[in-house]
N, C-alpha and C positions, 0 to 999 in steps of 0.2 A: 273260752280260754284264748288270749292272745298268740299268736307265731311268735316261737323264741326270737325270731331277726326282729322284731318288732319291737321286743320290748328291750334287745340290745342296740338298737340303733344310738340313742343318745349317747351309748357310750361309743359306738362305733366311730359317729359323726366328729365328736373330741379326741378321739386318736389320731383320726384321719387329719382334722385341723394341725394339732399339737406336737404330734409324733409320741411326746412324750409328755404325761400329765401326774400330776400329785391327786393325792386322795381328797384333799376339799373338792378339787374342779370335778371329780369324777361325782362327788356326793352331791356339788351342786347339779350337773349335768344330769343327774339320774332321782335328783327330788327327793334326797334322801339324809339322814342325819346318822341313820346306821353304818357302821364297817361292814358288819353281815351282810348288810344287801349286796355291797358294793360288791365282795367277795366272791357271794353268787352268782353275780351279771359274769364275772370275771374270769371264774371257774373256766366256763367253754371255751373262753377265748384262748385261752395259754399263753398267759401273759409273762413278759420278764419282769423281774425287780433290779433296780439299780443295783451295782456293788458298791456305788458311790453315795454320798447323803443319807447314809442309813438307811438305805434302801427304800427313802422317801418317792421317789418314779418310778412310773412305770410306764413302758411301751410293750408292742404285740412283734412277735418276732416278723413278722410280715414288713414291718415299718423299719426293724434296725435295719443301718447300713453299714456289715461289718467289716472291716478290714481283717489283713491276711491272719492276724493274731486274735483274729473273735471278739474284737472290741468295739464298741461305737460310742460317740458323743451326742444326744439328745437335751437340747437344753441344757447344756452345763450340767448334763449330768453321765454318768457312766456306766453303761451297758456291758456286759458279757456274754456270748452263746451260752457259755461254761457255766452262766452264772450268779452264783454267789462270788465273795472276796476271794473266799478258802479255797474254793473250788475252779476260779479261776486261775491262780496263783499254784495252785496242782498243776494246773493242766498246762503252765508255761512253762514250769522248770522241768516236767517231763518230756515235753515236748521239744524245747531247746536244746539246739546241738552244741553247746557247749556251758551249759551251766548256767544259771544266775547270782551276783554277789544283789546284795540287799539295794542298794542305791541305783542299779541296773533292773528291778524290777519297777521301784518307785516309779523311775522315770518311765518306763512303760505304762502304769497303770495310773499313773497320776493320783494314785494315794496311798497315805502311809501302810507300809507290809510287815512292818518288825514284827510285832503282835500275831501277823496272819501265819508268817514263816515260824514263828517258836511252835503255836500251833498245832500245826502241819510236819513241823520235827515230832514232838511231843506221840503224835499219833501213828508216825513210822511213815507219811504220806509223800516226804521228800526226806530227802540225806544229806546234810549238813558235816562240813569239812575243811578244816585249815588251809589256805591256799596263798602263800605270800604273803601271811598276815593278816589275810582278810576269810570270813565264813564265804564258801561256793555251795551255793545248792541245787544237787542234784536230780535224778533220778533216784526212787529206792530199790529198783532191781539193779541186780549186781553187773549184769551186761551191759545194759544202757548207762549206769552209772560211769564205767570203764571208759565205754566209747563218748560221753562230753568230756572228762578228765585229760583226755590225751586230744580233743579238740581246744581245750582253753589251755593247757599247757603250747600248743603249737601258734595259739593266738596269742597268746604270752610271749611266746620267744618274739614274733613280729612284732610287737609293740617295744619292745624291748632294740630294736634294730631300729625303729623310728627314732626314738627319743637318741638313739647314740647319734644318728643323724643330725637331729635338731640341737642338741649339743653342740654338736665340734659346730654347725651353722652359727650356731649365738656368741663360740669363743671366737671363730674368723671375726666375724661381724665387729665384735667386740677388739680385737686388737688393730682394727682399720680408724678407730675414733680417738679424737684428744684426749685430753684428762679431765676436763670438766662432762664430759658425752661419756667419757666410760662410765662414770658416777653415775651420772643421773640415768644411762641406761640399766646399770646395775639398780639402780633402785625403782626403776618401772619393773623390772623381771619381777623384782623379791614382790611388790607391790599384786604382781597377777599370781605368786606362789600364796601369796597368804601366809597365816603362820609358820614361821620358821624359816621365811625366804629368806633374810639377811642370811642365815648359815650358809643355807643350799649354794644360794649364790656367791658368796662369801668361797666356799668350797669349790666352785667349778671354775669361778675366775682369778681366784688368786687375790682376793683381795682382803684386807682384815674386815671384820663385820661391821664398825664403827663406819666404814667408809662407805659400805652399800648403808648402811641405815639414815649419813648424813644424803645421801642421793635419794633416799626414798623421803624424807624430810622437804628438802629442797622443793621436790614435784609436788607435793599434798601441800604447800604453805605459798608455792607459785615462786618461789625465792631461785628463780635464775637467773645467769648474767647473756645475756642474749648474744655480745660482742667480747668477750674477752673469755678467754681459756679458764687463766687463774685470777683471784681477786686482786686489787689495784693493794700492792708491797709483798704479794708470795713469791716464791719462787726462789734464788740465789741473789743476792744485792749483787747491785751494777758496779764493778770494777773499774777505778778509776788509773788511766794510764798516768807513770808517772815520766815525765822527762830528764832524762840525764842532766845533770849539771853541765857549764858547760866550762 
């Protein structure tokens, strides 16, 4: 009977190259067509499965290199200590000192979580909760719950002290410019707001919506005047002096 290291080496030798390998290269590597085999070589090692690509990779925890939140990237694909999806996605929002909203997780985990969080609600495994409009997901014990809520309520208030910042910043900025630069600056804002920018900015600078909208026009169509304020006849007609009789 062969030494178990011996008849695991092939697959040892493809971890060690790969870091991270799929189940073909593991079946070629090991002479096989079966899943089962594969399985069994695989058994002793204690292997992860991706959370990412349907859990098509796999590496040996020896190889991941995790960063502070348990996560590693292998081949464009995505590892967890934690894990599975579910179980990673547990183990952040309880762990994080102030909550996750949905699109704060995504970016963490670089793949889609709606599905993982209903879940995860569903099974009492995180605590799901109204917060400015948007769902925060918790902890589900009631004291950890408590102490992120009053962590992102306090993160809240500082972000909230920025933007007043960045504001009255964009209205200075904006009363120092002609009248053709306030437009067209009103329409790069509305432009980086996305929907609904004309309003917003419309609203913060005083101006009707029609006129951030023709400034957001102007820049998307390249239709600026490079040397003149206003177009050649706006403005007030030229006043012609009249002379006394004499």
């Amino acid at each position: 009977m062969r030494p178990v290291q011996y008849a695991l080496e092939p697959l040892l030798n493809l971890f060690q190259r790969l870091r991270a390998v799929t189940m073909p290269e593991m079946k070629k590597a090991l002479g096989t067509q079966v899943d089962v085999t594969v399985f069994r070589k695989l058994t002793p090692l204690g292997h992860l499965t991706s959370y990412s690509h349907r859990g098509s990779f796999y590496t040996l925890p020896a190889l991941a290199q995790f960063d502070e939140q348990g996560l590693w990237l292998g081949r464009g694909a995505w590892f967890s200590k934690h894990g599975t999806l579910l179980d990673t996605t547990a183990a952040l929002v309880r762990e994080s000192s102030a909550g996750y909203h949905a699109a704060e997780l995504e970016a963490c985990l670089h793949v889609p979580v709606k599905d993982a969080l209903r879940q995860l609600t569903q099974a009492g495994r995180v605590h799901r909760s109204k917060q400015a409009g948007l769902y925060l997901y918790t902890a589900p014990a009631r004291e950890r719950r408590q102490e992120q809520l009053a962590a992102r309520h306090g993160l809240t208030q500082v972000e909230d002290q920025e933007q007043q910042k960045i504001r009255a910043a964009i209205v200075l900025f904006y009363s120092l410019l002609d009248e053709q630069q306030r437009r067209l600056f009103a329409g790069l804002e509305s432009l980086k707001c996305g929907h609904g920018g004309d309003r917003r900015l419309a609203e913060l600078l005083g101006l009707h919506e029609d006129t951030v909208a023709r400034g957001r026009r102007e820049l998307v169509e390249h239709r600026v005047l490079a040397q003149r304020i206003r177009r050649s006849g706006a403005g007030r007609p030229t006043v012609e002096k009249k002379r006394p009789n004499s």
